[in-house]
C-alpha positions as CSV (number, residue, x, y, z in Angstrom):
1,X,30.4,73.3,75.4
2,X,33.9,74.2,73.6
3,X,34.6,75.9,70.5
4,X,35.1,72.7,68.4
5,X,31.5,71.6,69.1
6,X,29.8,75.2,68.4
7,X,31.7,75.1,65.1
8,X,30.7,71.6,63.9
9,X,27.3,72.7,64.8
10,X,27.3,75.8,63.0
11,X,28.5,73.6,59.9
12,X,25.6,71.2,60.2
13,X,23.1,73.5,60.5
14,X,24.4,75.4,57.2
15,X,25.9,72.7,55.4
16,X,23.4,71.2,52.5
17,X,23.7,67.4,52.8
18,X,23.0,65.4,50.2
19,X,20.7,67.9,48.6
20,X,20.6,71.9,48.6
21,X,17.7,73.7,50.4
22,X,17.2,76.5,48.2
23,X,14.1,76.9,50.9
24,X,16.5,78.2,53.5
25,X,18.6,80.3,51.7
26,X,16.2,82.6,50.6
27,X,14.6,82.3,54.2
28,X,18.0,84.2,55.0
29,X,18.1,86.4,52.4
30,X,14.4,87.5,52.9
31,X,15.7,87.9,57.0
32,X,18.1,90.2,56.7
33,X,16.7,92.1,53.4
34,X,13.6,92.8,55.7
35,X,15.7,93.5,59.3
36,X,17.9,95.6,56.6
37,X,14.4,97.4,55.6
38,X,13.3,97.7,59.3
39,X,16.9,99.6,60.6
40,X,16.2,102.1,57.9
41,X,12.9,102.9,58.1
42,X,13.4,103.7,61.6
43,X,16.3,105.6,61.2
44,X,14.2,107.5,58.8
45,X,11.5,108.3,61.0
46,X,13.9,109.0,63.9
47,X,15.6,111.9,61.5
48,X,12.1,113.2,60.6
49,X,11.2,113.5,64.1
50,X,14.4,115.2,65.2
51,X,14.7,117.7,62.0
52,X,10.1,118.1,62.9
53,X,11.3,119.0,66.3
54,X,13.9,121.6,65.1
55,X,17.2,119.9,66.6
56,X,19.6,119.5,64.2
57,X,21.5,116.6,62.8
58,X,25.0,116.7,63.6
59,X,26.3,119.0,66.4
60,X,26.5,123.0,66.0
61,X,27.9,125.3,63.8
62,X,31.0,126.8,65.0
63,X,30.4,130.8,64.8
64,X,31.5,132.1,61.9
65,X,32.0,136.0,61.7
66,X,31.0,137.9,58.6
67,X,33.2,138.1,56.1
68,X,35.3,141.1,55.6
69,X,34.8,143.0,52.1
70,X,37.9,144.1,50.2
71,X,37.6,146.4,47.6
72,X,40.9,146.8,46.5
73,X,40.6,143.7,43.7
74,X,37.2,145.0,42.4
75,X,39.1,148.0,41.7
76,X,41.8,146.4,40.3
77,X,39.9,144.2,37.8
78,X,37.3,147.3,37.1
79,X,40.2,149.8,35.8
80,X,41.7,146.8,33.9
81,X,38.4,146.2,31.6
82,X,38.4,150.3,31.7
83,X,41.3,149.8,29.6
84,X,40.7,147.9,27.6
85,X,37.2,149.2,26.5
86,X,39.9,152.6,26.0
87,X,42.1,150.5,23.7
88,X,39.2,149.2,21.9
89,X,37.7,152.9,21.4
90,X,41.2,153.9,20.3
91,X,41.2,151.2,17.9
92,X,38.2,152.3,16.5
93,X,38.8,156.4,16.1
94,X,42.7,157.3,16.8
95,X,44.3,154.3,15.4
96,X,44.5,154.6,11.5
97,X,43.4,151.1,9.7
98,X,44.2,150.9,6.2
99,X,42.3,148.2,4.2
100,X,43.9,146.4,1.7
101,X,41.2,145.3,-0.3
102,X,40.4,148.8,-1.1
């Protein structure tokens, strides 16, 4: 058996003839939509049972150490809104405001 006559019988057995066979095409279609269906679902159930077990799902975590906590920026943004709420007092009691509708 060579190539050439694998391939003309491939062609028969898909080609349509003289009229289609809708028949066998959704044969197909119903094949691998349900073989498709079939590979999930056990995937599905494998994951279940693996995560039920309590393995994980990919491989491990490398170790991460605790961040370190820098103060310095807090600060920084703390005495800026400081101030401000200064200015805004100072706006409010030093600074004199004449209105002009008055």
């Amino acid at each position: 058996m060579n190539l050439d006559s694998i391939t003309e019988k491939l062609k028969a057995m898909f080609a349509y003839g003289e009229r289609p066979r809708p028949y066998r095409d959704w044969f197909v279609v119903l094949v691998a939509g349900l073989t498709l269906f079939a590979l999930s679902l056990l995937m599905n159930v494998w994951f279940f049972l693996r995560v039920a077990s309590g393995e994980s799902l990919g491989g491990t975590a490398p170790a991460v150490s605790a961040p370190t906590f820098n103060a310095a920026p807090l600060e920084a943004v703390d005495a800026l809104f400081k101030n401000r709420a200064d200015e805004a007092a100072r706006y409010e009691s030093q600074y004199p405001f004449v209105d002009p509708s008055r």
